[in-house]
C-alpha positions as a Python dict, from the first residue, in 0.01 Angstrom:
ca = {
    (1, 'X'): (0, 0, 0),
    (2, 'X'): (-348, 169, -61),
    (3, 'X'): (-158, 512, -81),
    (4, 'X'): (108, 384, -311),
    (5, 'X'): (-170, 215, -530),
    (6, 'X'): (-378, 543, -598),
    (7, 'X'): (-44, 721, -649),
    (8, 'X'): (7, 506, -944),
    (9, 'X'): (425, 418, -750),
    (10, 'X'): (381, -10, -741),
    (11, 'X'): (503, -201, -1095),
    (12, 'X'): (537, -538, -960),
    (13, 'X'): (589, -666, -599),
    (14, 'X'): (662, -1019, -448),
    (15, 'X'): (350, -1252, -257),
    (16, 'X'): (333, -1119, 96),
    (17, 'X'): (483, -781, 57),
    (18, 'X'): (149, -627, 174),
    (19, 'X'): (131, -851, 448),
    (20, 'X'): (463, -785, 590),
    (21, 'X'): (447, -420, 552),
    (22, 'X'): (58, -454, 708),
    (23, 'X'): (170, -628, 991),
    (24, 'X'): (536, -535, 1132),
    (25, 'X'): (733, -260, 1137),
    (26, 'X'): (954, -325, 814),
    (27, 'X'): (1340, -223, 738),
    (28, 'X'): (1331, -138, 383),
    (29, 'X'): (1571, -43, 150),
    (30, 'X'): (1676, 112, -192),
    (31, 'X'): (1990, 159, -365),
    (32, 'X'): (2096, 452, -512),
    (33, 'X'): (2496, 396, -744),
    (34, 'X'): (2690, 716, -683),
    (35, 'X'): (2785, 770, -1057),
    (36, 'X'): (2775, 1155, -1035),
    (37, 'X'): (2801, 1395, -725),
    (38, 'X'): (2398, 1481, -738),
    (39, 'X'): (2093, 1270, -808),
    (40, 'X'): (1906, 1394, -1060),
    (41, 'X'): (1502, 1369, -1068),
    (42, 'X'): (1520, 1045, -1208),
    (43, 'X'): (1574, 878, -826),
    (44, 'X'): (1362, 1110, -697),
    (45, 'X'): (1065, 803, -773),
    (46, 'X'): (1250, 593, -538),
    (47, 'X'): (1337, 807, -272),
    (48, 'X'): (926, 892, -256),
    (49, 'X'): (892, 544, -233),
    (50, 'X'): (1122, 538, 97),
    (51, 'X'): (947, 860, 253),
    (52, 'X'): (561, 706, 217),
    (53, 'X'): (760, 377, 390),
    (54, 'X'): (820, 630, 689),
    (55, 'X'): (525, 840, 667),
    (56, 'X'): (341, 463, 746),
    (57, 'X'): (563, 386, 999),
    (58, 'X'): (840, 234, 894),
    (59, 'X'): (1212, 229, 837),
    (60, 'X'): (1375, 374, 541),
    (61, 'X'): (1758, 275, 470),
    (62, 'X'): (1909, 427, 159),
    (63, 'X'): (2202, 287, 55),
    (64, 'X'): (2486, 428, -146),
    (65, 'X'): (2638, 183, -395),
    (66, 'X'): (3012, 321, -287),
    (67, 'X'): (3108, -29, -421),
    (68, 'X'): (2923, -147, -673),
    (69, 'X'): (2928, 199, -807),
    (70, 'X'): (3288, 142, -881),
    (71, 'X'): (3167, -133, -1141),
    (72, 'X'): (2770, 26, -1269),
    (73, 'X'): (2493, -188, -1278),
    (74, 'X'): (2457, -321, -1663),
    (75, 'X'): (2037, -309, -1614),
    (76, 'X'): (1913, -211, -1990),
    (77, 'X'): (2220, 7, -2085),
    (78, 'X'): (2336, -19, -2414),
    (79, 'X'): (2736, 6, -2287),
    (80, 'X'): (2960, -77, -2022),
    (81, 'X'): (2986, 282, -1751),
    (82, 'X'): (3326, 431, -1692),
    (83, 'X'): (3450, 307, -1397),
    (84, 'X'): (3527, 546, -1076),
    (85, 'X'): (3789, 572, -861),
    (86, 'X'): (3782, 544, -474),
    (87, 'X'): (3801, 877, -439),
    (88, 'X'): (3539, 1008, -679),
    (89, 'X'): (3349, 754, -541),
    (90, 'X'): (3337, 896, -171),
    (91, 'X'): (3277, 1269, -332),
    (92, 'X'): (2943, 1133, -508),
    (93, 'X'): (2858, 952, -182),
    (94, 'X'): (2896, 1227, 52),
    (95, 'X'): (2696, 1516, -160),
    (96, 'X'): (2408, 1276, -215),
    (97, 'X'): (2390, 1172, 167),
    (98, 'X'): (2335, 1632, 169),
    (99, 'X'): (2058, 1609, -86),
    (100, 'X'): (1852, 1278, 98),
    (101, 'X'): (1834, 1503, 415),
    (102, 'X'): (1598, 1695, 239),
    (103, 'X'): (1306, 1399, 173),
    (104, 'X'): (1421, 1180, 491),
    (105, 'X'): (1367, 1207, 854),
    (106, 'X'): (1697, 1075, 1006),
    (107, 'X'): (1637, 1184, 1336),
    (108, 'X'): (1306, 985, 1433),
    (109, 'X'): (1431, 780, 1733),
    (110, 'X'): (1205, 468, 1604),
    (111, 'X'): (1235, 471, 1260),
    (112, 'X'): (1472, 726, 1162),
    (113, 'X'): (1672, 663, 795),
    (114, 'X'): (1958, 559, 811),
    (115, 'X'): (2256, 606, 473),
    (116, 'X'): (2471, 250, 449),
    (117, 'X'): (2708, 260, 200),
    (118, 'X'): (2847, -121, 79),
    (119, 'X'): (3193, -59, 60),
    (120, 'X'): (3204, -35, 433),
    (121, 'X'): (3131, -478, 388),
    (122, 'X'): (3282, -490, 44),
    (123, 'X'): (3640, -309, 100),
    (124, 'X'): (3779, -604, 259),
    (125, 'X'): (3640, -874, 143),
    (126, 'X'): (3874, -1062, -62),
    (127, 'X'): (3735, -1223, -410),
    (128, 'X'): (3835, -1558, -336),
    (129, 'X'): (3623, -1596, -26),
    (130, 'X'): (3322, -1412, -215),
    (131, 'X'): (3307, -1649, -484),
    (132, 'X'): (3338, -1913, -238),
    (133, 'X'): (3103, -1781, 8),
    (134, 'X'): (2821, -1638, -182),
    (135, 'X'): (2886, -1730, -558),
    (136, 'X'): (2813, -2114, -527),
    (137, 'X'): (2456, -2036, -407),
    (138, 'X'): (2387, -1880, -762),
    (139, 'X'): (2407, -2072, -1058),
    (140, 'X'): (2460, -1935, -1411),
    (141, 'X'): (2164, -2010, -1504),
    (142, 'X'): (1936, -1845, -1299),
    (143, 'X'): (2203, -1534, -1332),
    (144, 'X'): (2174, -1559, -1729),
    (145, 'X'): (1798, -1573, -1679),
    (146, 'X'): (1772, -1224, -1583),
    (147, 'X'): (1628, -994, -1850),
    (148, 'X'): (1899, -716, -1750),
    (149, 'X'): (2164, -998, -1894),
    (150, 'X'): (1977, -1128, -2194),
    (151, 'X'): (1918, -772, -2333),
    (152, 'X'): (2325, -730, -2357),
    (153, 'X'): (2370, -1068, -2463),
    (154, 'X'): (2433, -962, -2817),
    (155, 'X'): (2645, -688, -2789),
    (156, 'X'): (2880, -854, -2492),
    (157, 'X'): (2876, -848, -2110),
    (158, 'X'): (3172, -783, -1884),
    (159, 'X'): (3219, -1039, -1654),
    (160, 'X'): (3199, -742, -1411),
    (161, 'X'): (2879, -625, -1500),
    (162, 'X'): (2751, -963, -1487),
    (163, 'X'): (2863, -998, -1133),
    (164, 'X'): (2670, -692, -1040),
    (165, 'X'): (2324, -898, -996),
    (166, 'X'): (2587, -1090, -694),
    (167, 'X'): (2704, -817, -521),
    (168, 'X'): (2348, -665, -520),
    (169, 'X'): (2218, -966, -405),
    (170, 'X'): (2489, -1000, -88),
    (171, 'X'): (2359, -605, -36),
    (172, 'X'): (2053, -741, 62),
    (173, 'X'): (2163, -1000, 265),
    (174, 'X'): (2409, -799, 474),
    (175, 'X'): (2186, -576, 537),
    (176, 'X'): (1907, -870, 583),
    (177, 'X'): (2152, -968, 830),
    (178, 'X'): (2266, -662, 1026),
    (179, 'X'): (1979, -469, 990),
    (180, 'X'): (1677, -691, 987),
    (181, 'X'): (1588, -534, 639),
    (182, 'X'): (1323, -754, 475),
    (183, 'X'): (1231, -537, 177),
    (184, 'X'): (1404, -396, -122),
    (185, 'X'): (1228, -139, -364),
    (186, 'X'): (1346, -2, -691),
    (187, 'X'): (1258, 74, -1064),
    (188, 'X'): (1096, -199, -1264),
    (189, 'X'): (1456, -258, -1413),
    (190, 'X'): (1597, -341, -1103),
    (191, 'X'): (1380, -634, -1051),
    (192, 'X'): (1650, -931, -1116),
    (193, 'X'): (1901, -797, -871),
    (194, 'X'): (1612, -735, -632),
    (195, 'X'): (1506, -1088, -623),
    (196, 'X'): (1879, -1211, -660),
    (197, 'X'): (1878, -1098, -319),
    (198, 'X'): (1596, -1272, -172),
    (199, 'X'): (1654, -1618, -356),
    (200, 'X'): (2062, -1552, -135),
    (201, 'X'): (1861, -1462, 164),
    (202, 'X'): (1642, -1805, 112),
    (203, 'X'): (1937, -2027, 16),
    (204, 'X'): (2224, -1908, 285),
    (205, 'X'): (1978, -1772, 561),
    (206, 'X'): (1630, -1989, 535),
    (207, 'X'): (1478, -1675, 541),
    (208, 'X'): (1183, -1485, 361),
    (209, 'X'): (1277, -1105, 226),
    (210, 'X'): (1047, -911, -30),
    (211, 'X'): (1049, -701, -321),
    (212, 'X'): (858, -399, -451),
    (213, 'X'): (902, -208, -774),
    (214, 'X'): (779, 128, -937),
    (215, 'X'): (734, 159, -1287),
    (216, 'X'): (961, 270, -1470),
    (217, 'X'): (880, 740, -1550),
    (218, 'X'): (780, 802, -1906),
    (219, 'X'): (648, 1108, -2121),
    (220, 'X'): (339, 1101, -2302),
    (221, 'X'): (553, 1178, -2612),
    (222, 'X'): (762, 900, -2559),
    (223, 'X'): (1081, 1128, -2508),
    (224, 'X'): (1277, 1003, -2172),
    (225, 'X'): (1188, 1171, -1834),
    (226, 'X'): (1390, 1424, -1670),
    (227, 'X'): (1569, 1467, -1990),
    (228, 'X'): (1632, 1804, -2129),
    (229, 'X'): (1847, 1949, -2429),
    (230, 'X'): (2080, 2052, -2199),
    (231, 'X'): (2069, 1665, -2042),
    (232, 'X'): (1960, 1561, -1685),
    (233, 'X'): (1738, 1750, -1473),
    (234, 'X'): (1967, 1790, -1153),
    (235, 'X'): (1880, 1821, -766),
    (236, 'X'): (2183, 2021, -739),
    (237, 'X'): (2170, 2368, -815),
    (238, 'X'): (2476, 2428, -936),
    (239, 'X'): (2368, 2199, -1239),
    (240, 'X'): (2007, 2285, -1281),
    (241, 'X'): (1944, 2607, -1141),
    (242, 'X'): (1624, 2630, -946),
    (243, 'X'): (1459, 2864, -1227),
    (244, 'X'): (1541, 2606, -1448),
    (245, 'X'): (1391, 2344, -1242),
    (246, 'X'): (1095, 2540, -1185),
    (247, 'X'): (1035, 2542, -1579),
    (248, 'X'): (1092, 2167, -1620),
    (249, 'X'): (787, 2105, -1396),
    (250, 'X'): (564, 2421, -1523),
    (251, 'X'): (604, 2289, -1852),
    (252, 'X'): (490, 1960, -1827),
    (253, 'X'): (213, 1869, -2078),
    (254, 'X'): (-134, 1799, -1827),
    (255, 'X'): (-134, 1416, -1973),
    (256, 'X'): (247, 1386, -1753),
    (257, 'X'): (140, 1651, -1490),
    (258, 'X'): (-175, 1406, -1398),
    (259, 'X'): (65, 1160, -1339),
    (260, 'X'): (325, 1378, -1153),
    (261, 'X'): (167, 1536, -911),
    (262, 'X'): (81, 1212, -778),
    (263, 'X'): (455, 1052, -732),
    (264, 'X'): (678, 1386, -665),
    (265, 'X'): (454, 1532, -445),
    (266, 'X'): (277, 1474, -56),
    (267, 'X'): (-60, 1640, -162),
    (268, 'X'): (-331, 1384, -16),
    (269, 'X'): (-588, 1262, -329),
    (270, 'X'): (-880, 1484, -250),
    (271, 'X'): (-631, 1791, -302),
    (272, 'X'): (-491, 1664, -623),
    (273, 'X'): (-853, 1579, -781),
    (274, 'X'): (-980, 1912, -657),
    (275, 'X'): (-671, 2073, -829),
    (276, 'X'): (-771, 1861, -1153),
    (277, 'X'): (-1105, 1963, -1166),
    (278, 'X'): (-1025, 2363, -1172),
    (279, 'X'): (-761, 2276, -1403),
    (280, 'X'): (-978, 2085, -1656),
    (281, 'X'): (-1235, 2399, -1636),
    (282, 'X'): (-961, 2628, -1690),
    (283, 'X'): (-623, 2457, -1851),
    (284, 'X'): (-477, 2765, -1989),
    (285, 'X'): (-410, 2878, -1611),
    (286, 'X'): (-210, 2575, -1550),
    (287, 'X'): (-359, 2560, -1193),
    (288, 'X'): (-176, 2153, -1199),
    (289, 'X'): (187, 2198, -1349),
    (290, 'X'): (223, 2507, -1084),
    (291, 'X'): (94, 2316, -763),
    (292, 'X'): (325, 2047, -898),
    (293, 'X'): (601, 2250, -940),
    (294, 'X'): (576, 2513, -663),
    (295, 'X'): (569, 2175, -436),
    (296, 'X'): (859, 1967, -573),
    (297, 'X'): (1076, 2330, -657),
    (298, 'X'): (1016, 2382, -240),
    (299, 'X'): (1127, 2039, -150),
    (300, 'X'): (1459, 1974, -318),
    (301, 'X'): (1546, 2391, -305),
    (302, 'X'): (1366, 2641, -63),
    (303, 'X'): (1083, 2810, -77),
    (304, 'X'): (1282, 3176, -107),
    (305, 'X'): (1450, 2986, -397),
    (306, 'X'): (1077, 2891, -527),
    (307, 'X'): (985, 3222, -542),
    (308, 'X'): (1292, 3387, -714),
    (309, 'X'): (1166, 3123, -1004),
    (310, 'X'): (830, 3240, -982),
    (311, 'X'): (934, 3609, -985),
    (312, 'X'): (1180, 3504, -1276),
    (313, 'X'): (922, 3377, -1471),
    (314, 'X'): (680, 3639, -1485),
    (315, 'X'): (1016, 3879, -1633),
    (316, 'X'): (1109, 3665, -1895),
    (317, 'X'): (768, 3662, -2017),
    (318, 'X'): (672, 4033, -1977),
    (319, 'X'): (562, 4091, -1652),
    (320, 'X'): (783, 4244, -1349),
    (321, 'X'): (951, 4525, -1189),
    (322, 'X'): (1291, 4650, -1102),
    (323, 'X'): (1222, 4524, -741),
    (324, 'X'): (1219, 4163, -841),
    (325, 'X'): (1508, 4199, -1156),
    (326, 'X'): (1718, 4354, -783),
    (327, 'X'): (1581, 3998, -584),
    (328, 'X'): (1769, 3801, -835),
    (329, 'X'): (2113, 3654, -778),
    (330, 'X'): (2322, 3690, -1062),
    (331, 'X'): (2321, 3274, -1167),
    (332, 'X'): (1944, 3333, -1119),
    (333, 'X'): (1947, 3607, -1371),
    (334, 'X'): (2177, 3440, -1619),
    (335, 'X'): (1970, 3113, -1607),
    (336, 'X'): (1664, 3342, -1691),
    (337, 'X'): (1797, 3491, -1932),
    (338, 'X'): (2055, 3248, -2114),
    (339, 'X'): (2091, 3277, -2470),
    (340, 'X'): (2000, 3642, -2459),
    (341, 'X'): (2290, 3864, -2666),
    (342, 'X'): (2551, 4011, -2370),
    (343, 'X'): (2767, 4287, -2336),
    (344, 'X'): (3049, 4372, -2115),
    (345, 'X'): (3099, 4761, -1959),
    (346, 'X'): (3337, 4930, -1681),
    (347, 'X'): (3164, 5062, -1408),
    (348, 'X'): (3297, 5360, -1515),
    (349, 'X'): (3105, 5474, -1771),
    (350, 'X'): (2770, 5452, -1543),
    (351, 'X'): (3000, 5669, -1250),
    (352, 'X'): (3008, 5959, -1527),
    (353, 'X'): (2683, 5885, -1643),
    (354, 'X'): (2626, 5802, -2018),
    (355, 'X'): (2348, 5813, -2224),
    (356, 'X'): (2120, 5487, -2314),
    (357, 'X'): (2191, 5624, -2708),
    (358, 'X'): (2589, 5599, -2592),
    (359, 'X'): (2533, 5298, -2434),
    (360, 'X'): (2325, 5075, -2661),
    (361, 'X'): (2498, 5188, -3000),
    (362, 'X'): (2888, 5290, -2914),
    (363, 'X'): (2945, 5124, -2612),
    (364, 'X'): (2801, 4796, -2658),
    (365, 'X'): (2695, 4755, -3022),
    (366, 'X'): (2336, 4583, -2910),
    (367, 'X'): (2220, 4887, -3147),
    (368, 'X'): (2336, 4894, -3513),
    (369, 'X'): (2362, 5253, -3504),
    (370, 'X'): (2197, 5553, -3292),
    (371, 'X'): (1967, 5620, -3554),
    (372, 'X'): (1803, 5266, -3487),
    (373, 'X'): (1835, 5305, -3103),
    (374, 'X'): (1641, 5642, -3153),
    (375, 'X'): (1356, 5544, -3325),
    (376, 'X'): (1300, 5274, -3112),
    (377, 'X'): (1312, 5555, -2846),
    (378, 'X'): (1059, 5770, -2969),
    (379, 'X'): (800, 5399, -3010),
    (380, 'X'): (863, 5407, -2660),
    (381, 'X'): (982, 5049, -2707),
    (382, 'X'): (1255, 5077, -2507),
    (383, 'X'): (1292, 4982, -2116),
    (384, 'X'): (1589, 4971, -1891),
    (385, 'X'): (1508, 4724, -1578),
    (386, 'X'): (1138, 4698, -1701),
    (387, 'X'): (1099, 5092, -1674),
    (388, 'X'): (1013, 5258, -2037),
    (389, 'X'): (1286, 5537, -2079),
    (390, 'X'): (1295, 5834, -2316),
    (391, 'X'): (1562, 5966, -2614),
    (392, 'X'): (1701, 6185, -2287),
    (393, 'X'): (1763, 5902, -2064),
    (394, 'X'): (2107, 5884, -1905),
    (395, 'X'): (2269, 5544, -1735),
    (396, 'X'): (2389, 5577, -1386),
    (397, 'X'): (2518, 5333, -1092),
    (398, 'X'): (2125, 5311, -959),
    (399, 'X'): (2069, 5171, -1321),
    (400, 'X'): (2329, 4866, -1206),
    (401, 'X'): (2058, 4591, -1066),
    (402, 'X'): (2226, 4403, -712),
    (403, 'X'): (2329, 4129, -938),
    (404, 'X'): (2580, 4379, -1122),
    (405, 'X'): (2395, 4363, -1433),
    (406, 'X'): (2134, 4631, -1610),
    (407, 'X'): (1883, 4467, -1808),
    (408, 'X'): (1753, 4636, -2172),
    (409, 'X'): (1485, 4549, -2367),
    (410, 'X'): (1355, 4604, -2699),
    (411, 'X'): (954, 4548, -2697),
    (412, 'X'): (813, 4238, -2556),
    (413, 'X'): (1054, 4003, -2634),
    (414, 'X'): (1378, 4112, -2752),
    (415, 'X'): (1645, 4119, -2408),
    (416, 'X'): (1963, 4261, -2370),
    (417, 'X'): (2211, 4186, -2069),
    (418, 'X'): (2493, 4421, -1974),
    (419, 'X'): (2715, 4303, -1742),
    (420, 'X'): (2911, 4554, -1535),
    (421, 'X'): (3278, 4512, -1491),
    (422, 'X'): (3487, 4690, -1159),
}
């Protein structure tokens, strides 16, 4: 509790949480709805949350919502979700289960993670003996209570999103059940369903069960975390390339990066206020948004994958060499470079050998004409692969970088992609 604390990861927790967890080995829990087919770096809070647990000793269970993802939990959303379909459902499931591995030790034989999924206890239990069950134990009134209900009390409630705070709750009890679970932990806006399910777990079992929640991530400019213009920052690379998720961290502002470093990452406290001390003597170098970001960027990707965003960096903004443009895979290089003007060639041309004049004003049109291309030859502003070449300079296939591409530029900040067609 002392290590969450300093870290700045505990909004609000139930009498005797600290207690249990200082005195038994505790099953604890958080849910994670499988709405998409990756999580995204919003649940990344949570899931640090379940790897201290372990780190201390205890057992981490994360369970996917394959049910109540079918419905979407109505906490402080403005609308009703789309509902999925078995299938997608099981898709979502299964590629998050891939990316948990990475955080999770599910091989410990005395606390090991386990993944439960509550549609393995939901799929056959039939309505009528739910609300018979487990619905009279709830009243309305406590259910209407809940601050996740009140806020969509003007704009309308589904009867199925209001059940969600139910079905929640019975999460917590099966698993309270088969599992000996005792704790749930979540966001701050998961607080009614959490205690839904201990007030189920003291009515039906005459039992005690705890709660623990992290406040909810902001920005210091008020903007929503992990949000980009091109939407949610992904732990799937495929979505959010690794360059790209590289940046996000790098360019944190230090207020957020303060703040960061502390829930995303494992460095211990002396490390992070040593690492804030050379950073407030010398902010420009960034010395905090890099440790934070070379750690998280290793975590969820590689470390090989760490580097190519390191390596990618330092071309975009000037730096480089043709060595590191040929380390880059090609969705590397077009994540670098993305919005940059691009051309299409055949292969052919650079097998006979054409000129960069030919090249950047006929065959492409990057050039307005080959008077323009020339005098920016003779400035010796021009580079091909981040080597300066000359009036006389004549494309070949050694120009074509591994990622079948060849990469122009026009001084320090103007780019140019060709890609090279068989």
């Amino acid at each position: 509790m002392a290590e969450l604390q300093w870290r700045g990861m505990i909004h609000t927790m139930m009498p005797g949480t600290e207690e249990q967890l200082s005195s038994h080995l505790t099953t604890a829990y958080v849910g994670i709805d499988p709405t998409a087919d990756s999580l995204h770096i919003g649940h990344l809070v949570s899931i640090m949350l379940l790897k201290h647990l372990q780190m201390a000793g205890h057992k981490p269970l994360a369970l996917v919502g394959g049910a109540t993802g079918m419905i979407g939990d109505p906490s402080f959303k403005a609308a009703e979700r789309k509902l999925l379909t078995v299938e997608e459902v099981q898709h979502n499931v299964d590629c998050i289960r891939r990316q948990l591995s990475k955080f999770l030790d599910f091989d410990n034989p005395v606390n090991g993670a386990e993944i439960v999924n509550n549609y393995d206890w939901m799929k056959d239990y039939l309505f009528l003996d739910f609300i018979r069950d487990v619905g009279k134990h709830i009243t309305v009134n406590y259910m209407m209570a809940k601050d996740s209900v009140q806020k969509r009390m003007e704009t309308g409630i589904s009867f199925t999103e209001f059940s969600y705070q139910l079905l929640q709750g019975y999460d917590f009890l099966t698993l309270y059940r088969t599992k000996g679970c005792r704790l749930q932990m979540g966001g701050s806006d998961q607080w009614g369903n959490i205690t839904t399910g201990t007030e189920l777990i003291r009515r039906m079992e005459g039992g005690e069960a705890f709660a623990l929640t992290c406040p909810l991530i902001t920005k210091a400019d008020g903007t929503k975390f992990g949000k980009t213009e091109g939407g949610n920052v992904w732990l799937d690379p495929t979505k959010t390339s690794p360059y790209k998720f590289y940046q996000f961290w790098l360019n944190c502002s230090d207020e957020d990066t303060a703040k960061y470093i502390r829930i995303f990452t494992l460095l211990g406290k002396e490390e992070i206020e040593s690492l804030e001390q050379e950073h407030a003597q010398s902010p420009e170098r960034r010395v905090l948004q890099k440790a934070l970001a070379k750690d998280i960027t290793c975590r969820v990707h590689s470390e090989k994958d760490y580097l190519s965003a390191v390596a990618a960096s330092e071309l975009l903004f000037g730096k480089g060499t043709t060595e590191q443009l040929n380390q880059l895979d090609k969705a590397t290089l077009l994540s670098v470079f993305e919005g940059v003007p691009q051309y299409s060639v055949s292969r052919s041309l650079f097998k006979e050998g054409i000129s960069i004049i030919d090249l950047a004003a006929s065959a492409t049109q990057m050039f307005a004409s080959k008077g323009e291309i020339r005098r920016e030859l003779k400035q010796n502003a021009i580079s091909v692969n981040k080597v300066k070449v000359g009036e006389d300079y004549r494309m070949s296939e050694s120009d074509i970088l591994s990622c079948g591409s060849v990469l122009v530029q026009k001084g320090k900040k103007n780019y140019y992609l060709v890609n090279v067609e068989d």
